[in-house]
C-alpha positions in Angstrom: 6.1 3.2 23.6 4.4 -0.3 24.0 2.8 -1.9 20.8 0.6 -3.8 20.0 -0.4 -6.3 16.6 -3.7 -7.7 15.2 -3.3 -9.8 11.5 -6.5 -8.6 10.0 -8.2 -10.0 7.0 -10.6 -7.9 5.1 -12.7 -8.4 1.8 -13.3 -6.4 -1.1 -16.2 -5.3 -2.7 -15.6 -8.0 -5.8 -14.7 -11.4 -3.3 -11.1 -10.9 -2.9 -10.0 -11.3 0.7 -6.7 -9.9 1.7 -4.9 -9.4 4.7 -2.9 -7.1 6.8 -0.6 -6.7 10.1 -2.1 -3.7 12.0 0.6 -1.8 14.5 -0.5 0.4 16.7 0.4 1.9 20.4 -1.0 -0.4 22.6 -3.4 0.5 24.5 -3.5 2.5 28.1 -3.4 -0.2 31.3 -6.4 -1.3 33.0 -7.5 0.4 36.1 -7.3 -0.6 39.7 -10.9 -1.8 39.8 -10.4 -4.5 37.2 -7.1 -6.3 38.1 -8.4 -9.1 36.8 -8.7 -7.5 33.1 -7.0 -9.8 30.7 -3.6 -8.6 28.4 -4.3 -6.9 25.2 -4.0 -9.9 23.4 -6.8 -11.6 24.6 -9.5 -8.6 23.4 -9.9 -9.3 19.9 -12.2 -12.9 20.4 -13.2 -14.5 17.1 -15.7 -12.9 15.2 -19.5 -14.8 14.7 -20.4 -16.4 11.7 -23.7 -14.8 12.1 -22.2 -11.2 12.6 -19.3 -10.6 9.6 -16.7 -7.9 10.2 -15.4 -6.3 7.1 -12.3 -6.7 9.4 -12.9 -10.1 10.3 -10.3 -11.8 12.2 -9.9 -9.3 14.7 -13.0 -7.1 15.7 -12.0 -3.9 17.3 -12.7 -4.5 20.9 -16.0 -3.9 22.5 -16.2 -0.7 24.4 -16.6 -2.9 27.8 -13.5 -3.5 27.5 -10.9 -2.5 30.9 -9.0 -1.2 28.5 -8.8 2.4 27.2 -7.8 2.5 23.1 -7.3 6.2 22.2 -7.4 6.7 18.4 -3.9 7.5 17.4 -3.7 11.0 14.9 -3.1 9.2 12.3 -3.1 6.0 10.9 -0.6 4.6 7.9 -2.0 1.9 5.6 1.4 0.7 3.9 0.9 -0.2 0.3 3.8 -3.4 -1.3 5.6 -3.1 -4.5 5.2 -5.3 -7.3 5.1 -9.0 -6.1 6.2 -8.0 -2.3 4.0 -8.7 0.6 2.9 -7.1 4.4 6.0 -8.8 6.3 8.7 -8.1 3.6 10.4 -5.3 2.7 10.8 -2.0 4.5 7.5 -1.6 5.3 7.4 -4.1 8.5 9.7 -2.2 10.1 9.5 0.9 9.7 5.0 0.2 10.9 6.9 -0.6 14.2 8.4 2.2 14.5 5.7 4.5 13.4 3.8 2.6 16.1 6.6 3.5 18.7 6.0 7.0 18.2 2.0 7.0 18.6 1.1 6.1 14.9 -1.2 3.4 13.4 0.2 1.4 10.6 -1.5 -1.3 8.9 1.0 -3.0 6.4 -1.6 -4.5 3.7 -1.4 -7.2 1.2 -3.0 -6.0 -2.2 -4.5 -8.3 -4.8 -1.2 -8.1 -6.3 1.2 -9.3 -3.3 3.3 -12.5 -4.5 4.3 -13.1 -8.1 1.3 -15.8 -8.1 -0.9 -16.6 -5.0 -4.5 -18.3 -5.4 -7.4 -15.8 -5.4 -10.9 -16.0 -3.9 -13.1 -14.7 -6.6 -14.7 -17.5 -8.0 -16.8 -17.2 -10.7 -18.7 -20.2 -10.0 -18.6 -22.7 -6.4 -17.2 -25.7 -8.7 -14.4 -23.2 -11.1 -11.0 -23.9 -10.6 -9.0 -21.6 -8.1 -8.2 -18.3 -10.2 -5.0 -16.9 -9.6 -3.9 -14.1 -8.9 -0.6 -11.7 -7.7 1.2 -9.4 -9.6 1.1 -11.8 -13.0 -2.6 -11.3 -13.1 -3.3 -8.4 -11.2 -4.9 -4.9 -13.3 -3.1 -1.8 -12.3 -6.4 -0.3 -11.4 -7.3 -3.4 -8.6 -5.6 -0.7 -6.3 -9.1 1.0 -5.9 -11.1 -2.0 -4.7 -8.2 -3.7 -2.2 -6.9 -0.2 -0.7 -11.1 0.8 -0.1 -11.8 -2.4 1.8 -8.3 -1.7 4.0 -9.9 1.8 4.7 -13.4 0.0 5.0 -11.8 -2.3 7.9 -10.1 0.3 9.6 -12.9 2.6 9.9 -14.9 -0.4 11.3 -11.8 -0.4 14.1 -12.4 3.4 14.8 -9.8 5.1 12.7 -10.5 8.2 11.4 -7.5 9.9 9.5 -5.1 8.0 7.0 -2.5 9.1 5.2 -1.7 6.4 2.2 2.1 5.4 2.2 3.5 3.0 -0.7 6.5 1.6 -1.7 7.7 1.5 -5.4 4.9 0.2 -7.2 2.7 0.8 -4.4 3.7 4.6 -4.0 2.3 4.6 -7.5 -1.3 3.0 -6.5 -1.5 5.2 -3.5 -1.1 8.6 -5.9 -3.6 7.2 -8.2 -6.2 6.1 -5.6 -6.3 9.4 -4.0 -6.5 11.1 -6.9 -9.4 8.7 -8.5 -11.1 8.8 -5.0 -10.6 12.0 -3.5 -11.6 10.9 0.3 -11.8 13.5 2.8 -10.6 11.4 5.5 -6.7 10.9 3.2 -5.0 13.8 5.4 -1.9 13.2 3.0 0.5 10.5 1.2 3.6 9.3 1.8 5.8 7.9 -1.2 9.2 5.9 -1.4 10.9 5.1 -4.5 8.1 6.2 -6.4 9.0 4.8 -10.0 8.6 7.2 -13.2 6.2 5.1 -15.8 5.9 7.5 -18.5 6.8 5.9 -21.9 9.0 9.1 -22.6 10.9 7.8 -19.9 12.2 4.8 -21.3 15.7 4.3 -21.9 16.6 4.9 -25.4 18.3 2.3 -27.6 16.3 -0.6 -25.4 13.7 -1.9 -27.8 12.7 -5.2 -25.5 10.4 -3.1 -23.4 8.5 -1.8 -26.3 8.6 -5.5 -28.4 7.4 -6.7 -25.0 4.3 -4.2 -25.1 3.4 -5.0 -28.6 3.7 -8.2 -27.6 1.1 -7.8 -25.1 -1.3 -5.8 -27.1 -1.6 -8.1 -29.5 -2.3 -10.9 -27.8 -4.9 -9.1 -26.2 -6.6 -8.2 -29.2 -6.4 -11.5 -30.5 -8.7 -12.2 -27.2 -5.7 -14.1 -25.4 -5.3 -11.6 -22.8 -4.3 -14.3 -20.1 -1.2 -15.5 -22.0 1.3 -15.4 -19.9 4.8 -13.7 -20.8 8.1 -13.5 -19.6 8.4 -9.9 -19.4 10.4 -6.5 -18.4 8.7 -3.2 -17.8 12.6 -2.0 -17.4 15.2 -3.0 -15.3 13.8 -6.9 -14.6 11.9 -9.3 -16.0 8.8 -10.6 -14.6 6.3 -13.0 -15.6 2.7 -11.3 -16.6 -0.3 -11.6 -18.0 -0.7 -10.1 -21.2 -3.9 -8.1 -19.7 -1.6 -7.4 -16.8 1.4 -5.9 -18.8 -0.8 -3.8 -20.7 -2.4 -3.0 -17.6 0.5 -1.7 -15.6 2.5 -0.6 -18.5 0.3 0.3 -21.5 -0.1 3.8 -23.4 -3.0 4.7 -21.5 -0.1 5.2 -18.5 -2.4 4.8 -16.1 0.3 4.0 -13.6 2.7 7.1 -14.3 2.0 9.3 -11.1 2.9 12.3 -11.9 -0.2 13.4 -14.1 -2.5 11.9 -10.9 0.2 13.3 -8.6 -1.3 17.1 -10.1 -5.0 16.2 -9.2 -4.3 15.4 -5.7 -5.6 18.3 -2.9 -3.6 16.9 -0.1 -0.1 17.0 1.0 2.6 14.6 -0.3 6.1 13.3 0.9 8.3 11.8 -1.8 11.3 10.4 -0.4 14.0 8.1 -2.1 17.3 6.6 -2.0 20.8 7.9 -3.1 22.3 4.5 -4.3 18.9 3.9 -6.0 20.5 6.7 -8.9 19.5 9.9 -9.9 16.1 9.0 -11.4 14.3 8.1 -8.5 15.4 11.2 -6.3 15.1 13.6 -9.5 10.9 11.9 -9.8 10.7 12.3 -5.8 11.2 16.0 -6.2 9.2 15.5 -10.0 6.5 14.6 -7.7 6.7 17.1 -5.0 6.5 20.1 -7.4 3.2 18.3 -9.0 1.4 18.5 -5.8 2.4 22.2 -5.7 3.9 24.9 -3.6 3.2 23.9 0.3 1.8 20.7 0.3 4.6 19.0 -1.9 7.8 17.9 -0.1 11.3 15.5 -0.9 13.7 13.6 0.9 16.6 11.5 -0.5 18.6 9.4 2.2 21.8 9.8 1.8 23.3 6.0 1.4 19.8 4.8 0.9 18.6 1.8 -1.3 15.8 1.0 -2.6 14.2 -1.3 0.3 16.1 1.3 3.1 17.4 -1.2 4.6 19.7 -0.1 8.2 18.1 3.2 7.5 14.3 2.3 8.9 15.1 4.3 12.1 15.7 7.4 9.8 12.9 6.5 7.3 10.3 6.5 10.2 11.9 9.7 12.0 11.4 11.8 9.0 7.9 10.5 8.5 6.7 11.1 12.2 8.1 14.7 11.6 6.3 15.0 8.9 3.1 13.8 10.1 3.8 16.4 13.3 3.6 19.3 11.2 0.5 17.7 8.7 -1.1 17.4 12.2 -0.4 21.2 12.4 
């Protein structure tokens, strides 16, 4: 099936502007009494100044136009992992192919993409350029950045979304749903979902916790934007103090299986076999959270943990998957 893209940008409610790459089935040809009708490319003009879109690069098009878009059942917003972006990872790929078989599928960026990108809050016209990315981004940003993706794809005409993240992501798109509780979520979708509980960590590995107190400290001191050099388990990054406590604090905020229990829709928690045992045994962890008939697991077999030669598979099982939520 042909496809289509659009690179949206979209605001949030607090002055961040992030952007996304929006897949979908392009739309049906133009009919005989419009030959002159241009290609789908050429349907999305610039938006006015006087006339702001909440998805402002590329305003759906007007209903005038020769061209007949029919909302597709669903449509995937594709949440990164820690530091990753819209056009890396697995997600780029595998939007396509959801897009091949009739889906929508906007890969976003979140405040969070990049290790450090410049920001657009400004507190003030003539303050610095604030930073931000996953060094300075709070766990709990997921709740503004994935409402104004939602926001701009409702302003497109999308209806029904199912939220679909990747590592850290899959973790964001649990707890949004479950903080939120939209009606139009028909379901999530999560891959390498990471288990964040503190009874998780390994034993014998004290860094991680030195690391938090670390953290903690220097956020009571009031130097919560002291940055460290990091690891939350398997590699170091460079955070925030804030942030680290943020993402990996007591308060767990980001461990998805407690929100993973509060959700009311269905959930599909897939994951990798050379990822290890933890990752597929907190796939099917997660799936018995959501409870008997909504919660589901896959691992693929040879899998790792970006998926990579195994997209065709990834977005087979998803499209089935989405088949039967459509049922």
């Amino acid at each position: 099936m042909p496809i289509q893209t659009d690179l949206c940008s979209f605001p949030t409610a607090d002055g961040e502007t992030l952007h996304g790459l929006l897949f979908t089935p392009a739309p049906s040809s133009p009919t005989p009494s419009s030959p002159s009708s241009p290609p789908p490319s050429t349907l999305h003009p610039a938006p006015s100044p006087q006339s702001p879109s909440p998805c402002n690069l590329h305003p759906a098009p007007s209903s005038s136009s020769p061209f007949t878009l029919h909302p597709p059942p669903f449509t995937l917003v594709l949440v990164h992992g820690v530091a990753g972006t819209f056009y890396t990872g697995p997600f780029p790929a595998v939007a396509r192919l959801l897009a091949e078989r009739g889906h929508a599928a906007f890969c976003i960026n979140t405040r969070g993409h990049d290790w450090i990108s410049p920001s657009t809050i400004r507190p003030s016209p003539s303050s610095v350029t604030p930073l931000s990315g996953s060094t300075y981004e709070n766990f709990e940003d997921c709740l503004p950045d994935l409402d104004a993706a939602l926001s701009c794809l409702s302003e497109r005409g999308h209806r029904r979304f199912v939220l679909m993240g990747h590592s850290m992501g899959a973790a964001k798109c649990i707890y949004y749903q479950a903080t939120r509780q939209r009606t139009d979520v028909a379901g999530i979708v999560t891959c390498s979902c990471p288990e964040r509980s503190l009874a998780s960590r390994p034993e014998g590995r004290s860094d991680f916790f030195d690391h938090l107190a670390r953290a903690q400290a220097l956020l009571a001191e009031g130097r919560g934007e002291k940055l460290l050099w990091a690891s939350p388990g398997r590699a170091f990054g460079l955070y925030t103090a804030r942030t680290f406590v943020s993402k990996y604090g007591r308060e767990e905020i980001n461990n998805p299986l407690p929100h993973a229990a509060r959700l009311d829709r269905p959930l599909l928690a897939i994951a990798g076999s050379r990822e290890g045992p933890a990752l597929a045994d907190q796939a099917r962890r997660l799936a018995e959270a959501v409870g008997p008939g909504r919660g589901s697991s896959h691992v693929f077999d040879g899998a790792g943990h970006y998926y990579r030669s195994h997209e065709p598979a990834l977005a087979d099982h998803i499209a089935a998957w989405l088949a039967h939520l459509a049922i």
